[in-house]
C-alpha positions as CSV (number, residue, x, y, z in Angstrom):
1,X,81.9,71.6,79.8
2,X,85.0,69.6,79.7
3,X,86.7,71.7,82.1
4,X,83.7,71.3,84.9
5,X,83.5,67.7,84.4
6,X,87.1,67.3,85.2
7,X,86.7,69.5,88.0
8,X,83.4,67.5,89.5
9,X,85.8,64.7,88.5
10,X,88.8,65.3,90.6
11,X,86.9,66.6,93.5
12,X,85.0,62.9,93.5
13,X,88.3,61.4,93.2
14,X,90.0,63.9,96.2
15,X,86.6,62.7,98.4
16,X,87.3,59.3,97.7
17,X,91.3,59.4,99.1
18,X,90.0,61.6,101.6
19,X,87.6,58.8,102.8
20,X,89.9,55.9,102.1
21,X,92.4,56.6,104.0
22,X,91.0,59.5,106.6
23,X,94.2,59.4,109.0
24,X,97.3,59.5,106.6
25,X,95.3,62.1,104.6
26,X,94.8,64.5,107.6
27,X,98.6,64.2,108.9
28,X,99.3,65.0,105.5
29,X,97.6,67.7,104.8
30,X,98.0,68.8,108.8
31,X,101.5,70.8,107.4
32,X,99.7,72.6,105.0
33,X,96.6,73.9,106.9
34,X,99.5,74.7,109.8
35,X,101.5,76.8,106.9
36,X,99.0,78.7,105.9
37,X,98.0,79.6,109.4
38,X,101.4,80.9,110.2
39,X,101.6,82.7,107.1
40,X,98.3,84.2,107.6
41,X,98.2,84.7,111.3
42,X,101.2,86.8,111.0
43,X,100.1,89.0,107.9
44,X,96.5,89.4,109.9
45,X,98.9,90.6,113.2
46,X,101.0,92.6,111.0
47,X,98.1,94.6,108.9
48,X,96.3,94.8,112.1
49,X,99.3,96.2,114.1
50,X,100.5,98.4,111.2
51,X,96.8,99.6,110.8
52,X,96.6,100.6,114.7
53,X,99.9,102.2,115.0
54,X,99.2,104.5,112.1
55,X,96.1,105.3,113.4
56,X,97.8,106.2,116.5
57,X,99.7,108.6,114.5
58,X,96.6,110.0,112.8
59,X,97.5,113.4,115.0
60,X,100.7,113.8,112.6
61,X,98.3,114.4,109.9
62,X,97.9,112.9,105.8
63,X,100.2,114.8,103.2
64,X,101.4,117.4,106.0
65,X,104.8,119.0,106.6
66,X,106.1,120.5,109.2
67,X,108.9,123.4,110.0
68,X,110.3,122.7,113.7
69,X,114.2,123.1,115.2
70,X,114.6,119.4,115.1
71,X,114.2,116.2,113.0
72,X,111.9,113.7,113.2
73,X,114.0,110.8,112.4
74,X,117.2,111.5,113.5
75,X,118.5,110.2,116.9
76,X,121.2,108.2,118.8
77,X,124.6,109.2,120.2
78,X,125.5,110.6,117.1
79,X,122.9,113.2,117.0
80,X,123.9,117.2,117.4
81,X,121.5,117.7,120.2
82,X,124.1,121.3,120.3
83,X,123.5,122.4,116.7
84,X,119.4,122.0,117.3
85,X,119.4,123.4,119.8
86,X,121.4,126.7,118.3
87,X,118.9,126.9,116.0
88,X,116.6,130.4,116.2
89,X,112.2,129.2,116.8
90,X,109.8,129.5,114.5
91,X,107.8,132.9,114.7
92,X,104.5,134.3,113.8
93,X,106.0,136.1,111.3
94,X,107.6,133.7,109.5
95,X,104.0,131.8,109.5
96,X,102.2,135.0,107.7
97,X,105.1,135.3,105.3
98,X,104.4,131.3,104.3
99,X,100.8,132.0,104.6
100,X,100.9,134.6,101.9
101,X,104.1,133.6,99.7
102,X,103.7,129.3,99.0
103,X,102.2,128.4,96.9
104,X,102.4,124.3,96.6
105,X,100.3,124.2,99.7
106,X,96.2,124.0,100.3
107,X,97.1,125.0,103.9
108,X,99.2,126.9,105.9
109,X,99.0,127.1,110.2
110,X,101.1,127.6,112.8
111,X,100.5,125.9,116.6
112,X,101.9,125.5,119.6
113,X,101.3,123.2,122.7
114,X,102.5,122.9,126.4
115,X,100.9,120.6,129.1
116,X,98.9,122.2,132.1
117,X,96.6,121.7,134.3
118,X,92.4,122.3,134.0
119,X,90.3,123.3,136.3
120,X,86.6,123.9,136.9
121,X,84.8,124.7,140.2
122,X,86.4,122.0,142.7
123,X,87.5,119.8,140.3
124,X,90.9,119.5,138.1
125,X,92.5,117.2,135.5
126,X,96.4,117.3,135.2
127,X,99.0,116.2,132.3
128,X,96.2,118.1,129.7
129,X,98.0,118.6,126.5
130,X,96.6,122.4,125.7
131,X,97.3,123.5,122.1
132,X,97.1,126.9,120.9
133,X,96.1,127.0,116.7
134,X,95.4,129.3,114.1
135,X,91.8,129.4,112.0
136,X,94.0,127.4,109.6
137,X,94.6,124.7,111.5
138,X,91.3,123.1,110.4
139,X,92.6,123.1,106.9
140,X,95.6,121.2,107.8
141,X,95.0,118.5,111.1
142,X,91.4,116.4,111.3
143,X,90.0,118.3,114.0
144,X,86.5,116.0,114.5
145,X,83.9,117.9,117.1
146,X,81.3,116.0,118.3
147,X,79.4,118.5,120.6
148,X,79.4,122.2,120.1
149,X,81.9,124.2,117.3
150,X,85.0,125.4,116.0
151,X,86.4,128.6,116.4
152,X,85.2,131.5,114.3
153,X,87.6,133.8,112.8
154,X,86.9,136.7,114.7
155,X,88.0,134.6,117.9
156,X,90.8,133.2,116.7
157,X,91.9,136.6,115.6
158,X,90.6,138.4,118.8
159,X,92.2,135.8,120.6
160,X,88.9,135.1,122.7
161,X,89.3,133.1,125.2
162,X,87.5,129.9,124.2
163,X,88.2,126.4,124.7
164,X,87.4,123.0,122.7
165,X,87.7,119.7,125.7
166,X,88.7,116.4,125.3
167,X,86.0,114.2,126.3
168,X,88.1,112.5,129.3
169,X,88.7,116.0,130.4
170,X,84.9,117.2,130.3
171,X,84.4,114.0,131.9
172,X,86.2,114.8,134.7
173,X,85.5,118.6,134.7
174,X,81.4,117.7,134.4
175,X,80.7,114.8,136.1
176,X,76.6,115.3,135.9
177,X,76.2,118.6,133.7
178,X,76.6,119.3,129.9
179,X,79.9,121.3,129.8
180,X,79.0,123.7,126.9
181,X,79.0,127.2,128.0
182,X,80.8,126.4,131.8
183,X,84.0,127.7,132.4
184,X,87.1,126.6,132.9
185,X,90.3,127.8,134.5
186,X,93.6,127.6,133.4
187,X,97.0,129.6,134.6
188,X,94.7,131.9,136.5
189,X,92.7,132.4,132.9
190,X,88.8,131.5,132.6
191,X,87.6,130.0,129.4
192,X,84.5,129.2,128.0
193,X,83.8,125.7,127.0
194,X,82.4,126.0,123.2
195,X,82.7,122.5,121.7
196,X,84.0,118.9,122.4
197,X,86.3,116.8,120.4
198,X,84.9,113.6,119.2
199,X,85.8,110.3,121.4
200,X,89.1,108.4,120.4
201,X,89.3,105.7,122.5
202,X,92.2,103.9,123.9
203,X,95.2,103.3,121.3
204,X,97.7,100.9,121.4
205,X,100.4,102.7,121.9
206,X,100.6,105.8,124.6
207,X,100.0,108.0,121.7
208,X,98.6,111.9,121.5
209,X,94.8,111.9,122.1
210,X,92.3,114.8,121.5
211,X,90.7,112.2,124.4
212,X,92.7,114.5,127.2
213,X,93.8,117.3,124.8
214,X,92.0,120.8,124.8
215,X,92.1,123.5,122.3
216,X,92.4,127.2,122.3
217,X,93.1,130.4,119.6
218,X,96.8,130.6,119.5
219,X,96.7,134.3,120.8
220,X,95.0,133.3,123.9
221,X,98.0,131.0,124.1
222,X,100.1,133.6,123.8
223,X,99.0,135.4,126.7
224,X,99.9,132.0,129.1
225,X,103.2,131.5,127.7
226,X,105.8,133.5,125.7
227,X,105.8,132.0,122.2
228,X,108.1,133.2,119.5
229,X,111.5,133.6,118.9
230,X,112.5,133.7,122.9
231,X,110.0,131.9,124.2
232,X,108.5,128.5,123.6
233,X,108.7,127.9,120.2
234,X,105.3,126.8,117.7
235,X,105.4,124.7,114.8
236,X,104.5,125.7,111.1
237,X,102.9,123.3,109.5
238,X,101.7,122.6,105.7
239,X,99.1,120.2,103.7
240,X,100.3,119.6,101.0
241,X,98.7,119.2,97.4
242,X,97.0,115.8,96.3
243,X,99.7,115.5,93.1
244,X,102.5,116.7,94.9
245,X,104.1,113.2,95.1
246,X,106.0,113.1,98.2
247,X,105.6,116.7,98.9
248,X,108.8,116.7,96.7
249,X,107.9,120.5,94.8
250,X,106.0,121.8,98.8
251,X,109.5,120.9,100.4
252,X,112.0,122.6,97.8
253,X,109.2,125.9,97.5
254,X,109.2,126.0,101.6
255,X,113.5,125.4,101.6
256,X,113.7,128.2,99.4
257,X,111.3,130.6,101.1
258,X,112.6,130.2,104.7
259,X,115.9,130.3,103.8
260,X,115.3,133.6,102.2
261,X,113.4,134.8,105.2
262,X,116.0,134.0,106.9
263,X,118.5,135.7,105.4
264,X,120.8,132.3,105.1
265,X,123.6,132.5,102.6
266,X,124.4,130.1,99.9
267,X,126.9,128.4,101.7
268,X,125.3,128.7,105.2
269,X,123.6,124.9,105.9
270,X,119.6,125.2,107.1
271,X,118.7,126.5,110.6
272,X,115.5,124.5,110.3
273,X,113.6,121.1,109.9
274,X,111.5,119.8,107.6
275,X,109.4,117.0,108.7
276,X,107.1,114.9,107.1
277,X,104.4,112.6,108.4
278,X,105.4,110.0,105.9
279,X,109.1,109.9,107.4
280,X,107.3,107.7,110.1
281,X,105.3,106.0,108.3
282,X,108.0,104.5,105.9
283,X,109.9,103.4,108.9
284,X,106.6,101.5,110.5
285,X,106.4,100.0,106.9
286,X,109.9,98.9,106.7
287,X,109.6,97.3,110.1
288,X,107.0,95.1,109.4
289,X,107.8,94.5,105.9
290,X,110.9,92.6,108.2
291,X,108.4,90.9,110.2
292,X,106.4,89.9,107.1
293,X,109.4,88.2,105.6
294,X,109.6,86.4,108.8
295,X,106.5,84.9,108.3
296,X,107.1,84.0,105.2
297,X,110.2,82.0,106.2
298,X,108.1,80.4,109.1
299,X,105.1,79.1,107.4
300,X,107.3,78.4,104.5
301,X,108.9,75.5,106.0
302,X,105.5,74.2,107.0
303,X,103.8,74.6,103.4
304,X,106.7,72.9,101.9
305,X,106.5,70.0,104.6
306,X,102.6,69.8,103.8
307,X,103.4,70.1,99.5
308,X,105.8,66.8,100.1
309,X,102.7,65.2,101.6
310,X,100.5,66.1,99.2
311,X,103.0,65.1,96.8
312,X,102.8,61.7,98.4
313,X,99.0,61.0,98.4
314,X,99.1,61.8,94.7
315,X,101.7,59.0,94.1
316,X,99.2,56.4,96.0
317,X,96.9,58.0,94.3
318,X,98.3,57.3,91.1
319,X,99.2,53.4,92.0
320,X,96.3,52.7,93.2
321,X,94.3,53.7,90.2
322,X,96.7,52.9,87.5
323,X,94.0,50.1,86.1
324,X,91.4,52.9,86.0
325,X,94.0,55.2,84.2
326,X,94.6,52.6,81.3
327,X,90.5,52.0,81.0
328,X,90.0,55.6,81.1
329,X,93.2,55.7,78.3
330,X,91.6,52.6,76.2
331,X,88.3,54.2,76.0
332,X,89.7,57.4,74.1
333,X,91.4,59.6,77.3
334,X,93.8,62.0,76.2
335,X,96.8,62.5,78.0
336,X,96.3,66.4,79.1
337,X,92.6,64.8,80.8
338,X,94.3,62.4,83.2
339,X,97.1,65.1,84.0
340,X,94.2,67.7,84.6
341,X,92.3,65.2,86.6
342,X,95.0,64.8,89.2
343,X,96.6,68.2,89.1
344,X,92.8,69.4,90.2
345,X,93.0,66.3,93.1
346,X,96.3,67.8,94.4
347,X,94.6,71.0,94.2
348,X,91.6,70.2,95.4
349,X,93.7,68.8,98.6
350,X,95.6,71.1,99.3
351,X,92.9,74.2,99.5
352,X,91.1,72.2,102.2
353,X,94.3,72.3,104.3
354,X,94.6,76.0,103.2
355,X,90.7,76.8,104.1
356,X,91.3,75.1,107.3
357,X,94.4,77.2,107.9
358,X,92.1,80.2,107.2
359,X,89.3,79.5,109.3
360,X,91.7,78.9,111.7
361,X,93.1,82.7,111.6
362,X,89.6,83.5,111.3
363,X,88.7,82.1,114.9
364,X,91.6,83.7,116.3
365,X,90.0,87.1,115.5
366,X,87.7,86.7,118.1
367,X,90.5,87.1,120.9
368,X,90.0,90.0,122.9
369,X,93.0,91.5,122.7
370,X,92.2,94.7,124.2
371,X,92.9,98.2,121.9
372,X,94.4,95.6,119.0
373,X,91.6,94.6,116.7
374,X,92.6,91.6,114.8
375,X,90.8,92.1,111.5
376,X,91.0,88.9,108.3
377,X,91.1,91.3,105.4
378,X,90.3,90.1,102.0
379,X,93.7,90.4,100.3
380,X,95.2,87.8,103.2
381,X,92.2,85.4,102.3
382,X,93.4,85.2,99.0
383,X,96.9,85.4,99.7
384,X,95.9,82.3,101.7
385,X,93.9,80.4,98.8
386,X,96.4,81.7,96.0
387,X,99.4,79.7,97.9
388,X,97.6,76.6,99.0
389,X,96.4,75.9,95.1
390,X,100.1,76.8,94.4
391,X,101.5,74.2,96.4
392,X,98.3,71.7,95.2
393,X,99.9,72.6,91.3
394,X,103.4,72.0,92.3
395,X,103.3,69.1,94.6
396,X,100.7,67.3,92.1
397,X,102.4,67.9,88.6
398,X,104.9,65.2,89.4
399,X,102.1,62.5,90.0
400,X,99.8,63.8,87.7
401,X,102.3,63.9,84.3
402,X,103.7,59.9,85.4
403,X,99.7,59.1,85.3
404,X,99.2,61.1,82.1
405,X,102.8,58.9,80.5
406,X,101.0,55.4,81.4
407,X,100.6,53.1,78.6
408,X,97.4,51.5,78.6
409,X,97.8,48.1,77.9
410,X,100.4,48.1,80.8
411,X,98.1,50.1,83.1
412,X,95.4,47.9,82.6
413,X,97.7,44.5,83.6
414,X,98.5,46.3,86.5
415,X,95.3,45.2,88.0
């Protein structure tokens, strides 16, 4: 009970500064509601940006690994374009070898992709990004259909020429008709349309979309382009378990197994890459991590400008009630009441600058900023409440412990 009456208490006593003097209360508390605005502003850009981006790169799949001739992450002028480029492709061999020998893997598939041009009666859609996958592929990559099906088996191992279309593509192919069933043309090769992929939307950054992507068995594929060792070279790629941490135990299984396919010797250095989704991720992370701390350093300055004037309300705070203080005292106060009662005032402050600061971030949400969707999550709210009553504790526990030291008799002459 005591706690709530010094809470009711100090929020009378915060109304009452707040109403005396409404001007020097505002510009004080102006550098905290602007603090936490910067601070949260940035975070809701950052989460929302991160968010995006990642979606973006939802086509490089969750807890998947990859065998290709180059790395994902390495680049600039110091990069052995030469020595990648040496390196032997990947073959459909080496896929049914890992297919039947891992075993740190739920999923093993093996795809490749070029980019071609669709066609279908008069019409025709260029820059299509046509990938040619395994039954497996399922198993490994989100492959969402919203109209129609997935292969079967028995075309993917027939290597039936079937085809799944982007929506954009169908779009464009059907303008009035349901594409299901029609066919479509590519390299001189019909193909019947069996299913569509579900609508993506636009993404933020010019990303791979299944929006102007089509799909076909990867032994049709092979009949439009010469895949394997000499030819265009397809990517093997794994999902890994759910307590394989890092696909630390998929990675050394898979080193071991394609070196030994390979016939490499001890001292010989890898003719392959292993990539891994997370590889990007970790670098996206890192790089607003740095933008993050950026924010921090912003707002920073502007809470601790707004926690000085805080600080300063509570002092005339203080002097302006000192006779109340030593009545409160005479009549049986203890000390830790009057230090409570003003370290909930400065708190009490300071998390209406911080809710303003908030609602402020909130409003900005609204701004139609195209494919970004600014988003307040409920972690930044709290971030955002959890600093301002910070700043409230320090910036009032100055004030509050020379009010809770006051001698009474003395307090009470004050008057």
């Amino acid at each position: 009970m005591i706690v709530i009456k010094l809470i009711w208490e100090s929020i009378r006593f915060a109304i009452q500064a707040l109403k005396s003097n409404l001007t020097r209360t505002i510009l004080s508390l102006l550098g905290v509601t602007v603090g936490i605005f910067a601070i949260i502003a940035v975070f809701t850009l950052v989460d929302s940006l991160e968010n995006n981006i990642k979606n973006s790169l939802s086509f490089l799949g969750n807890n998947v690994m990859s065998i290709d001739k180059f790395d994902y992450v390495s680049s600039g002028p110091e990069y052995p374009w030469w020595k990648y480029f040496r390196r032997p492709n990947n073959s459909y061999s080496e896929y049914t070898f890992l297919s039947s020998s891992v075993k740190n893997a739920d999923a093993v598939t093996i795809f490749a992709d070029a980019n071609v041009t669709i066609q279908a009666g008069n019409n025709s859609y260029s820059g299509t990004s046509l990938k040619g996958v395994a039954f497996s592929y399922k198993d490994v990559y989100d492959v969402p259909i919203d109209v129609g099906r997935y292969f079967t088996e028995l075309e993917i191992t027939s290597a039936r020429n079937v085809i799944i279309l982007g929506v954009k593509i169908a779009r464009s192919l059907f303008p009035n008709s349901d594409p299901l069933g029609k066919e479509v043309k590519i390299r001189g090769q019909k193909y019947v349309v069996i299913g569509l992929f579900e609508e993506e939307g636009e993404a933020l950054f010019d990303t791979p979309s299944k929006d102007e992507a089509c799909m076909i068995p990867y032994g049709s594929f092979t009949k439009l382009y010469n895949v394997g060792r000499y030819g265009m070279g397809p990517s093997i790629a794994l999902k890994g378990q759910e307590d394989d941490t890092g696909l630390i135990s998929l990675e050394n299984e898979v080193r071991g197994l394609m070196r030994a396919k390979r016939g490499l010797k001890p001292t010989q250095e890898d003719d392959f890459s292993i990539n891994k989704s997370e590889y990007i991720m970790n670098t996206i992370g890192s790089i607003f991590d740095v933008i993050s701390g950026a924010g921090w350093i912003i707002g920073g300055f502007s809470i601790l400008v707004g926690g000085f004037g805080i600080a300063n309300i509570m002092f005339v705070s203080v002097k302006e009630r000192t006779n109340i203080i030593g009545i409160q005292k005479s009549l049986g106060a203890k000390n830790y009441f009057i230090l409570f009662q003003f370290l909930f005032e400065a708190m009490f402050l300071s998390l209406i600058g911080g809710v303003t600061g908030i609602i402020m971030v909130f409003l900005i949400t609204f701004i139609d900023l195209g494919s970004l969707e600014l988003i307040l999550s409920l972690s930044n709210i709290i971030l955002g409440l959890g600093v301002s009553s910070l700043i409230g504790i320090v910036s009032g526990i100055v004030p509050a412990t020379l009010a809770a030291r006051l001698d009474p008799v003395e307090a009470i002459r004050s008057a």
